[in-house]
N, C-alpha and C positions, 0 to 999 in steps of 0.2 A: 825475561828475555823475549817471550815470546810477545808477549805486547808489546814490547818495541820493534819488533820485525815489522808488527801488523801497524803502528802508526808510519812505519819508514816506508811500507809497503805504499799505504794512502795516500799518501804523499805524490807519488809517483816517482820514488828516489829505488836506485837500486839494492836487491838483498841479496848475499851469497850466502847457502850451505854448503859444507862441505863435509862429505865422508870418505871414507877410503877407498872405493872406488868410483865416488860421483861428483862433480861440482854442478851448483844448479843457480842459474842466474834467474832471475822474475823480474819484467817489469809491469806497470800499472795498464800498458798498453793490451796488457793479454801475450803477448809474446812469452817464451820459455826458452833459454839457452842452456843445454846440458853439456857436461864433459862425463863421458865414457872413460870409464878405464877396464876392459873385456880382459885383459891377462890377470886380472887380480879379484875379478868376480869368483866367487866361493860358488862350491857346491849344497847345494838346497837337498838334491833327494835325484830319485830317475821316474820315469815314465815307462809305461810297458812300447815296448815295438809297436804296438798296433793300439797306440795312443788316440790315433782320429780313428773314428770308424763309424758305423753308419746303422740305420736298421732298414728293412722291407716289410712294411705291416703285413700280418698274416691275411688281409683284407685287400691286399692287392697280388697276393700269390692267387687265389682262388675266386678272388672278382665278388662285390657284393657291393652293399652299402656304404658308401663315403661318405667325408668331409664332399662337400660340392665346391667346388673352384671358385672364389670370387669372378673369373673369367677366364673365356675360352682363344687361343692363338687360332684355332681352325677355323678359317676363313675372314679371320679379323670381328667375331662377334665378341661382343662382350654378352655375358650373362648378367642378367639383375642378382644384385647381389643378395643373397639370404639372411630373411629375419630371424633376429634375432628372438629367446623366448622373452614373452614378455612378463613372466613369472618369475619372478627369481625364484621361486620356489618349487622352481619347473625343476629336475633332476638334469643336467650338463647331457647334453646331446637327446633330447628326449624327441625335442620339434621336428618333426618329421621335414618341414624347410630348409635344415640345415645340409641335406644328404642330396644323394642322386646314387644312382646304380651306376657302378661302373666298372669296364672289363679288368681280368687281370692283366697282370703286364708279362710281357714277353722275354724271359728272361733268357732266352736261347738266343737274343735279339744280339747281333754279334757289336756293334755300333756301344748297345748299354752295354756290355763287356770289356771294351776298351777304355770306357772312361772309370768305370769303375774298378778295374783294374790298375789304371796310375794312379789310384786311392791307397795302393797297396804298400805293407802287409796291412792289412784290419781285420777285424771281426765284422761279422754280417749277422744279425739279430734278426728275426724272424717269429715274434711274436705281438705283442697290442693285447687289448682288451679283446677284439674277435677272437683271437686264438684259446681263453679261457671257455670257451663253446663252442670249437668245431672238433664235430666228429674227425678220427681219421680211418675213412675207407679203406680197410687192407685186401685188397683184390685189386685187379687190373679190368676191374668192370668201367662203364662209365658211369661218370656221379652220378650218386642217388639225386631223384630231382627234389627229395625231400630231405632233411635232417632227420636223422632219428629222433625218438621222442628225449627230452631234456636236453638238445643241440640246436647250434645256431647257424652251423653252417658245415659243411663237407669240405674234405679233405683229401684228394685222392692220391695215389701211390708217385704216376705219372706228375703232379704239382710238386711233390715234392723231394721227386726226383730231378726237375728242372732246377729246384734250389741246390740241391746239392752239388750237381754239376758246375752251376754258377759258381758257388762258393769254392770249387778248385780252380774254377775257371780265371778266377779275379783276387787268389790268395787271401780268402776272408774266410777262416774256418765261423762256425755257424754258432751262436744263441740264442738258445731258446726258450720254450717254458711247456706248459702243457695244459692240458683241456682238465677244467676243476668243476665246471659247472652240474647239474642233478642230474645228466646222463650218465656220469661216471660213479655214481655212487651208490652204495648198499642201500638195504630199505634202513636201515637208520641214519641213512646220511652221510656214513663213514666212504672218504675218499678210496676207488679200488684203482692199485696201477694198472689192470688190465690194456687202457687205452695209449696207454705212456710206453709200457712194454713192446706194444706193438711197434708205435713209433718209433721207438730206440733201435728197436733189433731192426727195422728195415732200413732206416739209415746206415745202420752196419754193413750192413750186405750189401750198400752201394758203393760201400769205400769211404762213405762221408764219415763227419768229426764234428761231434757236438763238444764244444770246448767246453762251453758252460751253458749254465742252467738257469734261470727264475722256478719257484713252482709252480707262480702264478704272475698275473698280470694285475700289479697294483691294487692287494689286497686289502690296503684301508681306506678301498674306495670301492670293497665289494658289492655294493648294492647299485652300482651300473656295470659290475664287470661279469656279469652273471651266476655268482654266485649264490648259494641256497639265501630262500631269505631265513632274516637275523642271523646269517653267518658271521662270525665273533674274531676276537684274537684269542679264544679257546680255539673255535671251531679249527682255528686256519694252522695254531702249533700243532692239534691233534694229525693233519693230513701232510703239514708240510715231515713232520718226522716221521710217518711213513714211507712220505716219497724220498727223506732221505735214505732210509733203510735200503729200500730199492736204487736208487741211485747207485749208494756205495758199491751195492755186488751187478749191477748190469754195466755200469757203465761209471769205473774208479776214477777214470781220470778226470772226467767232466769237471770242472769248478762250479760247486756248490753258491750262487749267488742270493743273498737276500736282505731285507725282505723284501727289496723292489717299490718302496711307497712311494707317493709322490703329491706334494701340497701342502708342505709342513716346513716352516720356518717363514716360508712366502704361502699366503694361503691363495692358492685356487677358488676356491667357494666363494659363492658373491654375497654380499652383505645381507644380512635377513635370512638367508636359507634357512630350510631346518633340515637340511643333507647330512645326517651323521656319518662322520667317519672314525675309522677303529685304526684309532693311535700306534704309532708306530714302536713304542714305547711299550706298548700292552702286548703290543706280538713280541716285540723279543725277552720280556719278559715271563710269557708264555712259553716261548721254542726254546729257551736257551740257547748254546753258543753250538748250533746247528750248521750256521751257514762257514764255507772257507771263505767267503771276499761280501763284507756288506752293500747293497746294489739299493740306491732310489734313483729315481726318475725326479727331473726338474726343468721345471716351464716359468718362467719370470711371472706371467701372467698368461690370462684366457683371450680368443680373439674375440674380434670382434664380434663372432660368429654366437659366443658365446658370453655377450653384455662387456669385453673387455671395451678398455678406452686408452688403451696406448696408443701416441700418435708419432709421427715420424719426426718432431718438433722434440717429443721425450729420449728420442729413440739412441740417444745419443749424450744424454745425460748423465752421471756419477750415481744418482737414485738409482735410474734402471740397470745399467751395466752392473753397480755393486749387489745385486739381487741375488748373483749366481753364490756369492760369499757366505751372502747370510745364511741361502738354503745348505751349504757346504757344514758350515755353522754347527747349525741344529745336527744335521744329521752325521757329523765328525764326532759329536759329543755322545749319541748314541751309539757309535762305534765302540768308542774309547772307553765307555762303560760297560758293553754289552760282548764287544768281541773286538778285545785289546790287541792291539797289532796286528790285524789282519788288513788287507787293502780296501780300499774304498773304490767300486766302480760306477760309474751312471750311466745307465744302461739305456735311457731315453732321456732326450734333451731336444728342445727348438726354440725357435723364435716364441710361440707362443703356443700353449695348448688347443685344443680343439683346432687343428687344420694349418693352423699358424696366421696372420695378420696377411692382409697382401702385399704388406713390403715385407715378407719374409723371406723373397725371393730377389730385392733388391738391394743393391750397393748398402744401404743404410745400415743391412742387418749384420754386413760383416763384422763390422766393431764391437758388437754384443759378441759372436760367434768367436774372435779370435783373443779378446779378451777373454772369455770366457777360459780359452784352452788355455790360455798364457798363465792367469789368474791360478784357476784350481790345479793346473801344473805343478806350481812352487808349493802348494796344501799337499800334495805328494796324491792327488788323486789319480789311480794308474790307468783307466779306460773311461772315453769318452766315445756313447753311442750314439752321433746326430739320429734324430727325427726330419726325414728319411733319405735314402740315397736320393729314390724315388716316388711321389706320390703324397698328393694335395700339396698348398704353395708352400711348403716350408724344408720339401726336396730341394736337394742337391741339383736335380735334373729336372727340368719343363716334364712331366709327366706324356706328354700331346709330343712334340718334339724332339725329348732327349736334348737339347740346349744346354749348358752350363748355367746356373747361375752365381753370379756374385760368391755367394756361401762355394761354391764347387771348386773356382779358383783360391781363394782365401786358403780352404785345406790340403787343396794340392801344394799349395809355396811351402806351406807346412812341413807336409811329409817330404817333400826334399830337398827343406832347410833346416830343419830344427833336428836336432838327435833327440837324445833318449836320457840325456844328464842335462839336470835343472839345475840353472846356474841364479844368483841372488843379483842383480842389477844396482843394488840400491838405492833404486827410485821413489819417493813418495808416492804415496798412494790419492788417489780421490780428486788427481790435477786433472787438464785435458789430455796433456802428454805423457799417455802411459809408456810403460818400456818391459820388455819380459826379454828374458838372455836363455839361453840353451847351446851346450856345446852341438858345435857344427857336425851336418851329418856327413861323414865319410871322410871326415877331416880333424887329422890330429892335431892337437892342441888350437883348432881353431873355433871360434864363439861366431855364433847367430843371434840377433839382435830384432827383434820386432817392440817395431815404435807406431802405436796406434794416434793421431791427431784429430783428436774428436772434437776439438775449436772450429765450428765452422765460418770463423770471421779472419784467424792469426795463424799466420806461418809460424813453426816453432823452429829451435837450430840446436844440432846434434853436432857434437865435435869428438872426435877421435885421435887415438894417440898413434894410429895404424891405418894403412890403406884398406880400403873397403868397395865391395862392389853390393848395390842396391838393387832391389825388386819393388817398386812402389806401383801401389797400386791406387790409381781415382776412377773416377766417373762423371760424365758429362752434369750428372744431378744426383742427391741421394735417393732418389726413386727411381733412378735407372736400373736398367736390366741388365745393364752392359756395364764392363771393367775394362779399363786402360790398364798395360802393364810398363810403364816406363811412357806413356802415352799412346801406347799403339793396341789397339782394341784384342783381347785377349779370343781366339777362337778355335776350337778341334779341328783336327782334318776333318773331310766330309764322314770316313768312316769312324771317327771317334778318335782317330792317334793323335798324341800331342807328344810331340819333340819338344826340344829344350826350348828354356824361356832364358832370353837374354836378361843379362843384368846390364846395368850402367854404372860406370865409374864414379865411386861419391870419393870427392876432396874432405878428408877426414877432417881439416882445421874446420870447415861450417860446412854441415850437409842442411838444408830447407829443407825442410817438410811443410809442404804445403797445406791450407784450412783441409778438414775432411781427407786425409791421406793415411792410407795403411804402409808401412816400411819395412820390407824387411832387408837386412842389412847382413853381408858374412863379413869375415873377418879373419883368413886363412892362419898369417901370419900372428894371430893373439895370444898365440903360446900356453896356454891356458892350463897351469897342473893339471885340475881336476877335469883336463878333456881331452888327458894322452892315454 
């Protein structure tokens, strides 16, 4: 049968599937005509509340070394853009070209407060590779201008006092992880809480909430994360169940995450290295079934910054988009062996590792970014942590400006369209017309509909059995900075406030979807069991 689809296909003669809630027309032109049926879409699983969320590198709470911008908004310069190593067998972030020093950010800054606030609810993470080596100064002196010996950087009360405040300020209770590197530890090596304790108990005393936890920062890629060298997946069960022991009695309710890896199923590492990494498989084989919620990090690929070669040509293809799958893949299957029915969260995620590509900040990137939530949504993956609110181009926000970009509006439609019950669409997978369904938020028995059109030559046409009001989203180019919402250019007030976003009435018998268009669709009246 399937062979004859595929010569009728050829042909350029029409094929119809049909399932029980989808009709799907194809013809040879590239076009796609689907029939919805939202009242009879099954429930798949849920999502946590604070399903989008975001993180703040501990490297821009405290100001230090960065990813460097491929380019600067202030005053219209561009930077030359930074070489990359020419070793592959350079260790990822070694070349001192790829940085620049830069301030921390202002997170009292009332403007960043309100955008990140219509983010809300989320979590707000606060951790990266920096944070596995900064001291935390418990005094109200000012930083030390030096690290103590075995630290990379300072921490002081006042920094992380600002994060806590934010974090009530913008409904994003906080996680985090903690400082592992040979400042913290015995003379034999052995992990001491002393540094963690202090941390925990003064976040206490502000009122703050550390939800959950990492112990560390991407531990099977210790040997850039500052860890002792030859530190193992011995070394890291021997400290991680300490820091659980402690955990448990300072601070019960935190959710225990782990083990936070990140490079496995999609490898990071560039062809030829000889960068060993300590298997994700070895650690939990080591910890055992330590962690409440198993937590990796996933980046499709490295930027350019770092020998990647994704281009904005790929950027939009079924290869790269399905990438989030495969790494989901690998590491569901580690779960499922290791720590059986617990949740799965990803605690860091972007466009692309080391700093992100320069179109991680434009139009291009949403269809990676909202696939992605759609995609590992239906896997029942419960928290997604973008790589960053703010800070280097694969933020949420112009770092320099505080601007939205592309990625900022994408997750805003999100949070106040989409609920919290994942609904099955039954859509094929691996077309250009992807589809993902979510009972409507604040609306009983009503379905949300996000239709991504990653064709950038064919309109595709969506039909519905029910009226329907639209959010689409284009751009003047896929390398723009700027999103149309309904065609009218998507922008905050001057201080950050964003009021409602109009929808537009879509004629359920044929809704277009335009080449390169994001959709999202309600559907009040879809009646929907599983979203009363």
């Amino acid at each position: 049968m399937k062979s004859a689809m595929t010569r009728l296909y050829s042909r350029g003669l029409l094929w119809v599937a049909v399932t029980g809630t989808l009709a799907v027309n194809a013809t040879a032109q590239g076009q796609t005509s689907m029939k919805l049926d939202p009242s009879n879409m099954s429930k798949l699983g849920t999502v946590d509340p604070r399903y989008v969320s975001y993180n703040i590198d501990t490297v821009a709470v405290i100001g230090g070394r960065a990813w460097k911008p491929y380019k600067s908004s202030v005053g219209g310069q561009e930077t030359e853009k930074p070489k990359a190593p020419a070793d592959p067998n350079e260790q990822v972030g070694v070349n001192p070209s790829l940085y620049q020093n830069r301030p921390s950010i202002d997170l009292s800054n009332l403007r960043l407060q309100k955008l990140a606030k219509a983010l809300g609810p989320a979590y707000l993470r606060v951790s990266g590779t920096f944070r596995n080596s900064t001291y935390f100064q418990n005094n109200d002196n000012p930083a030390l201008q030096q690290a103590p010996e075995g630290f990379n950087g300072v921490l002081t009360r006042a920094e992380w006092k600002g994060v806590v405040d934010f974090s009530r300020a913008v409904d994003a209770p906080i996680v985090s992880s903690v400082a592992i590197s040979p400042g913290t530890r015995d003379a034999d090596g052995v992990w001491n809480p002393t540094q963690a304790k202090e941390f925990f108990d003064y976040t206490k005393s502000l009122g703050g909430t550390i939800a959950a936890t990492e112990f560390m920062n991407e531990p099977n890629f210790a040997i850039v994360g500052g860890a002792p060298k030859g530190y193992d997946a011995s070394g890291f069960a021997r400290d991680a169940k300490i820091f659980e022991v402690f955990l448990r009695k300072e601070s019960p309710d935190t959710i225990f995450l782990g083990p936070g890896s990140v490079g496995e199923g999609i490898s990071l590492v560039p062809p030829g290295s000889k960068m060993k990494l300590i298997g994700s498989e070895d650690i939990m084989k080591a910890t055992g079934p330590i962690f409440d919620a198993f937590s990796y990090h996933f980046y499709g690929g490295v930027s350019h910054r770092c020998l990647g070669t994704l281009t904005v040509d790929q950027a939009l293809s079924a290869e790269w988009l399905n990438r989030t799958d495969t790494a989901e893949a690998f590491y569901a299957a580690l779960r499922d062996k290791y720590l059986p029915g617990k949740p799965l969260w990803i605690t860091e995620t972007g466009e692309a590792a080391c700093g992100g590509d320069e179109f991680a900040g434009q139009f291009v990137d949403s269809f990676r970014f909202l696939n992605q939530l759609g995609s590992l949504a239906q896997k029942n993956v419960k928290v997604i942590l973008h790589q960053t609110l703010v800070g280097s181009d694969y933020g949420l926000l112009n770092e320099e400006t505080l601007e939205p970009t592309p990625d900022y509006w994408a997750a805003l439609l999100w949070k106040r369209l989409m609920g919290t019950v994942v609904l099955d669409p039954g859509t094929p997978k691996d077309q250009s017309l992807r589809i993902y369904a979510h009972c409507m938020k604040g609306k009983k028995g009503g379905v949300s509909v996000l239709a991504l059109n990653t064709d950038t030559e064919h309109e595709q046409v969506l039909s519905l059995p029910q009226p329907a009001e639209r959010f689409t989203l284009t751009a003047p180019d896929l390398t723009s900075n700027k999103v149309l919402l309904n065609g009218t250019e998507l922008q905050p007030e001057s201080d950050g406030s964003i009021g409602s976003l109009k929808a537009a009435h879509a004629s359920p018998e044929a809704i277009h979807l335009e080449p390169s268009s994001v959709t999202f669709l309600i559907i009040p009246l879809a009646h929907n069991q599983s979203c009363m």
